[in-house]
KOLGU-494660 format. One record per residue (C-alpha): x, y, z; residue in one letter. Coordinates in steps of 0.25 Angstrom, whole numbers. Layout:
<nodes>
node px=X	py=Y	pz=Z	rest=a
...
</nodes>
This chain:
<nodes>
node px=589	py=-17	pz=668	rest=x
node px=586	py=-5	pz=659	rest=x
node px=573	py=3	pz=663	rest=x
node px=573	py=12	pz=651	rest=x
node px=557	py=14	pz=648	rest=x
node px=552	py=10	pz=635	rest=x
node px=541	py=15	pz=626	rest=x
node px=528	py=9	pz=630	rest=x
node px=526	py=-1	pz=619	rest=x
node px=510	py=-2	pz=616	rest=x
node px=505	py=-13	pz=606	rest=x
node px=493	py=-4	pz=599	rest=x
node px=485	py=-13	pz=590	rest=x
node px=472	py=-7	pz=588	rest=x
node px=463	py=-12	pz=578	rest=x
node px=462	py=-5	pz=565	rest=x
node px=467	py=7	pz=570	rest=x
node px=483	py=6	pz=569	rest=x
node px=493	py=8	pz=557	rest=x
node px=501	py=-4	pz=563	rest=x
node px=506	py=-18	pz=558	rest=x
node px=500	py=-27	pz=569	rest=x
node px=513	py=-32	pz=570	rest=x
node px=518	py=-20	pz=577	rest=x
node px=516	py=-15	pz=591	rest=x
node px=518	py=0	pz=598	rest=x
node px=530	py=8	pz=602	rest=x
node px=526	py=21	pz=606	rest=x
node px=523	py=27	pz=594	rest=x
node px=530	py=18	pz=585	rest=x
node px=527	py=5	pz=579	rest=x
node px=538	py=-6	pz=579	rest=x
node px=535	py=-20	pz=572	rest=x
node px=534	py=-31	pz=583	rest=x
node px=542	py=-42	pz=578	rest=x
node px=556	py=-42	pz=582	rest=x
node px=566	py=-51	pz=575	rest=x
node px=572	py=-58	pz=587	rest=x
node px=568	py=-67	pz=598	rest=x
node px=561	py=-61	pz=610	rest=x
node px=573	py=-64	pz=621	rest=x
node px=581	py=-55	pz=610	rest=x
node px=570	py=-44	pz=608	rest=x
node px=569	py=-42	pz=624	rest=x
node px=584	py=-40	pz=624	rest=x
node px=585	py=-31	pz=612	rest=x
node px=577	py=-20	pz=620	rest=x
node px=581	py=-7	pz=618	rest=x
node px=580	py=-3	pz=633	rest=x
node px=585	py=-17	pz=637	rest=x
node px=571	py=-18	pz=643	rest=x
node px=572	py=-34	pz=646	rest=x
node px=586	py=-33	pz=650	rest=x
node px=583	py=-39	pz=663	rest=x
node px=571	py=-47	pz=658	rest=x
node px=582	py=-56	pz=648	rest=x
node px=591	py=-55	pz=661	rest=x
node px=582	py=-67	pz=669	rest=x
node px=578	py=-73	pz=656	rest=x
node px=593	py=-76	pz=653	rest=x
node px=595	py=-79	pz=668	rest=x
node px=583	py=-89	pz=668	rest=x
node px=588	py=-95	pz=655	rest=x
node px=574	py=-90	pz=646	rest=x
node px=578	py=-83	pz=635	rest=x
node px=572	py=-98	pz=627	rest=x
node px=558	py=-95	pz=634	rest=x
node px=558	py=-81	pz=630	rest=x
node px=560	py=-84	pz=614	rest=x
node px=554	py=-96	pz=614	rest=x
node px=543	py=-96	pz=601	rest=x
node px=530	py=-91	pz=600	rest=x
node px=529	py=-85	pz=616	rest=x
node px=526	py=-72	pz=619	rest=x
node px=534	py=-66	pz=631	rest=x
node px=527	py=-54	pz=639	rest=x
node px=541	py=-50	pz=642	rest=x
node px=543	py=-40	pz=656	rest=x
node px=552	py=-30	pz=655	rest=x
node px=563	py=-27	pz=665	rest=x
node px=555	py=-17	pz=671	rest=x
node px=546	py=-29	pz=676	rest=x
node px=559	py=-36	pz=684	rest=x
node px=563	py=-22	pz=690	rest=x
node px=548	py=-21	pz=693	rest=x
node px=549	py=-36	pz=699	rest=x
node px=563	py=-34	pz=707	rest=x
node px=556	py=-21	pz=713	rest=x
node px=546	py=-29	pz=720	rest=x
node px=555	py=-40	pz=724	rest=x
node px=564	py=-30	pz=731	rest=x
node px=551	py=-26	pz=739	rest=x
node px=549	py=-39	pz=743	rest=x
node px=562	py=-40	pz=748	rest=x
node px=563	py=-28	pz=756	rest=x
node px=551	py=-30	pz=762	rest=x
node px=559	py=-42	pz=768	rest=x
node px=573	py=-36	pz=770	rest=x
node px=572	py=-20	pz=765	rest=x
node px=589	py=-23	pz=761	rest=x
node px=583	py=-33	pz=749	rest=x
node px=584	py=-32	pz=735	rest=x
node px=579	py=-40	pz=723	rest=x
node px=588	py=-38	pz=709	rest=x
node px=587	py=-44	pz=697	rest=x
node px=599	py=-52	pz=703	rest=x
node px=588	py=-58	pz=712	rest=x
node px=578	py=-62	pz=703	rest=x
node px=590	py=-70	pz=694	rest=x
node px=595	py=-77	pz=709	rest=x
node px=580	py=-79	pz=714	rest=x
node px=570	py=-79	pz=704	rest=x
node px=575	py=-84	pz=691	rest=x
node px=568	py=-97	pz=691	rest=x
node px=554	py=-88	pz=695	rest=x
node px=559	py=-79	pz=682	rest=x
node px=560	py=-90	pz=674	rest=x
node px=546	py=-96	pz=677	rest=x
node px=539	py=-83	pz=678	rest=x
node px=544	py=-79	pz=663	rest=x
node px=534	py=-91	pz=659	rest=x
node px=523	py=-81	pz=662	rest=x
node px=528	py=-70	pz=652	rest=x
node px=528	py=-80	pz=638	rest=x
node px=516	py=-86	pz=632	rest=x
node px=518	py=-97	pz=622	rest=x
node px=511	py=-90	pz=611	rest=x
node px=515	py=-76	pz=603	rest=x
node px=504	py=-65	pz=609	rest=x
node px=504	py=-55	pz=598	rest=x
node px=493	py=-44	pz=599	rest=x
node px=484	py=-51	pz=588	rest=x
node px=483	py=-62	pz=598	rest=x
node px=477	py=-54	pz=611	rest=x
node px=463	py=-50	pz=613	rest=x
node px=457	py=-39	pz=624	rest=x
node px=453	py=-49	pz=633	rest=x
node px=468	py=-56	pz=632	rest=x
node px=474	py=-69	pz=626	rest=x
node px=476	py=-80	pz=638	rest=x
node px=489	py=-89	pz=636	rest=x
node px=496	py=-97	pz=646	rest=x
node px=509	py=-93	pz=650	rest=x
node px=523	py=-101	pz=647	rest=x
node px=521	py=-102	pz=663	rest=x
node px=513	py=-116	pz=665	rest=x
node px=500	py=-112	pz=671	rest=x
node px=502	py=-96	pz=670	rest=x
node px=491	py=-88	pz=660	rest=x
node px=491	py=-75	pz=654	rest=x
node px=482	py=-65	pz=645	rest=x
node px=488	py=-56	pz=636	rest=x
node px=479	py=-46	pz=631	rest=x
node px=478	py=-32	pz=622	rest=x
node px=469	py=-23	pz=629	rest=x
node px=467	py=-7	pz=624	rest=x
node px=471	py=4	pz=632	rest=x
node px=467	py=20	pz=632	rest=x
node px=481	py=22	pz=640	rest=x
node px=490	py=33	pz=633	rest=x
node px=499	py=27	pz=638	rest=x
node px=499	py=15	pz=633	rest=x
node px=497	py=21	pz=619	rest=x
node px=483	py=27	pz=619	rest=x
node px=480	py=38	pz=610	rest=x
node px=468	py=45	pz=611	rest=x
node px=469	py=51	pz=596	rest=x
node px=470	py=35	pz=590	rest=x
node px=455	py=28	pz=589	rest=x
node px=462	py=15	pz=595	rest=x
node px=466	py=11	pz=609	rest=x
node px=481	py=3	pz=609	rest=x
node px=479	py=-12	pz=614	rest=x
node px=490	py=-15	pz=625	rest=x
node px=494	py=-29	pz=629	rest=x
node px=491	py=-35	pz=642	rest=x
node px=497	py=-48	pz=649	rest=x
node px=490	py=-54	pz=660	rest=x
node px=498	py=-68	pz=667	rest=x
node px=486	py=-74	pz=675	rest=x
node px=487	py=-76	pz=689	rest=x
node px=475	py=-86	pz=690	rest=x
node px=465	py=-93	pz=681	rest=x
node px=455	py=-81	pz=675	rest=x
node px=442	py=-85	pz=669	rest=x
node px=438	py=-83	pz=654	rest=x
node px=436	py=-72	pz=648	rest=x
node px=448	py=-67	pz=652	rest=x
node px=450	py=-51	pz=650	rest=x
node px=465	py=-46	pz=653	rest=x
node px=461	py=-33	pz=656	rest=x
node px=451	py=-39	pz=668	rest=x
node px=461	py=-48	pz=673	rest=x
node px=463	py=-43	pz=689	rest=x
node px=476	py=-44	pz=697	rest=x
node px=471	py=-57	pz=702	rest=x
node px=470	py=-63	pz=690	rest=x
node px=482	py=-58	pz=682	rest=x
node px=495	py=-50	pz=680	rest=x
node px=492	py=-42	pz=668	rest=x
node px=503	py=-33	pz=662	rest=x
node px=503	py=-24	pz=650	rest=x
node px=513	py=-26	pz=638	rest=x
node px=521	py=-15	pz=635	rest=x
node px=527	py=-20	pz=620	rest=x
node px=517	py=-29	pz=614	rest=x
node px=519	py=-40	pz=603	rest=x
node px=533	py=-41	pz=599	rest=x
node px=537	py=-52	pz=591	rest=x
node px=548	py=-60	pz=591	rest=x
node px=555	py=-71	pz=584	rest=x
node px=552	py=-81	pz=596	rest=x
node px=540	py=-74	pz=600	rest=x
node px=533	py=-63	pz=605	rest=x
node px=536	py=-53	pz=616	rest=x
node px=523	py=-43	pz=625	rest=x
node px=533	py=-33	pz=635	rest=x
node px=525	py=-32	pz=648	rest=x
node px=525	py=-18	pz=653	rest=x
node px=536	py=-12	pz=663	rest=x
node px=526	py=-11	pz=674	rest=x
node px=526	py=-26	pz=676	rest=x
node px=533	py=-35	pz=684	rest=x
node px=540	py=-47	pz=683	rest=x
node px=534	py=-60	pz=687	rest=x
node px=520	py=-52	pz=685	rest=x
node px=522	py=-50	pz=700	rest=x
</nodes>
C-alpha cells in the first residue's frame, strides 16, 4: 500500500460566481475535466499515487471488478487509507485479547472477504450522483445492499482548508455521504443527521465520470466498513 498524500480535491460549484464548465471539478488550484475515458475499475487503478492499490487488491480477491463497472452506479470509493485505518483498529481488538496479535491485509483476505464483499454493496448506488443532482438537505437513495440507505448531499463550507477563500464572494460546496444506520423521519437534513442516525463521511474528489459510471472518493479519514 502507497501512502503518498494527495492534493485535497474540493468540487467548488458556486452559483453564478465561477469561470468553470460544470462539468469540471477542483484540484487545488487547477481545474481538470471530470470525464475520464475508461471504466471506473481502470480509473481507480490508473492513480498516480496508486491510492487504490489495496482497495483493487480485495475487489480482485472477492471477484468484483463486474459490481464496480457495472452501468449507471456511482461508487463512493474509500481509499487505502480507510483499510489501513480499518486493520489499525482490528489490531486493537486483537491485542486487547492476546497483546502478540496482528491483523494484515492478509487477515482480512483469509477472514473477512465474504464481509468485504457484502459490505462494498453500501459504497454503490444504482444511479450516477452528479453534483446537479444533490441538494443542501441531501438526496436519499438506497444502497446496492438490500435494506441499507444513504443521503448524499453538497453542503457549503467557510473551511480554508477545504478551499475557502475569504477574497472570493462564494463559499465552495463539499459533498457529504451519510449510510444510514436506522430509519430517519422526513425532512431529512444531512448536516443534522446524529452519530445514532448515520455514518456521514466527506468526499474528497467529487464527480468523476466514467464510461460505466460515476466515481465520489471518500476522504482519507474514514474507515473501512464505516466502522
Amino acid at each position: 500500500m502507497k501512502y503518498t498524500p494527495i492534493l485535497l480535491l474540493v468540487l467548488a460549484l458556486a452559483a453564478g460566481a465561477t469561470s468553470c464548465k460544470r462539468d469540471d471539478y477542483f484540484s487545488g488550484k487547477d481545474t481538470h475535466n471530470a470525464k475520464v475515458e475508461m471504466t471506473t475499475y481502470d480509473f481507480l487503478k490508473a492513480h498516480p499515487q496508486g491510492l487504490f492499490d489495496t482497495l483493487l487488491l480485495l475487489i480482485d480477491k472477492a471477484g468484483l471488478k463486474d459490481k464496480i463497472n457495472q452501468s449507471n452506479t456511482t461508487f463512493f470509493a474509500p481509499t487505502d487509507y480507510a483499510i489501513t485505518n480499518y486493520l489499525n483498529r482490528r489490531v486493537v481488538q486483537e491485542q486487547n485479547i492476546d497483546p502478540f496479535r496482528k491483523w494484515t491485509i492478509d487477515s482480512l483476505i483469509k477472514y473477512e472477504l465474504p464481509k468485504f464483499t457484502d459490505s462494498i454493496n453500501v459504497y454503490l448506488v444504482n444511479q450516477p450522483l452528479s453534483f446537479d443532482k444533490l441538494t443542501e438537505n441531501g438526496l436519499v437513495t438506497p444502497t446496492l445492499k438490500t435494506g441499507a440507505n444513504a443521503v448524499t448531499s453538497w453542503e457549503f463550507t467557510n473551511d480554508a482548508n477545504l478551499g475557502y477563500n475569504p477574497n472570493v464572494g462564494s463559499f465552495p460546496r463539499i459533498v457529504y455521504y451519510a449510510l444510514l444506520l436506522r430509519d430517519v423521519p422526513p425532512p431529512i437534513v444531512s448536516a443534522e443527521l446524529t452519530a445514532t442516525d448515520a455514518r456521514r463521511v466527506r468526499v474528497q474528489t467529487a464527480g468523476i465520470q466514467t464510461n460505466t459510471g460515476m466515481v465520489h472518493v471518500l476522504n482519507n479519514g474514514h474507515t473501512l466498513f464505516f466502522r
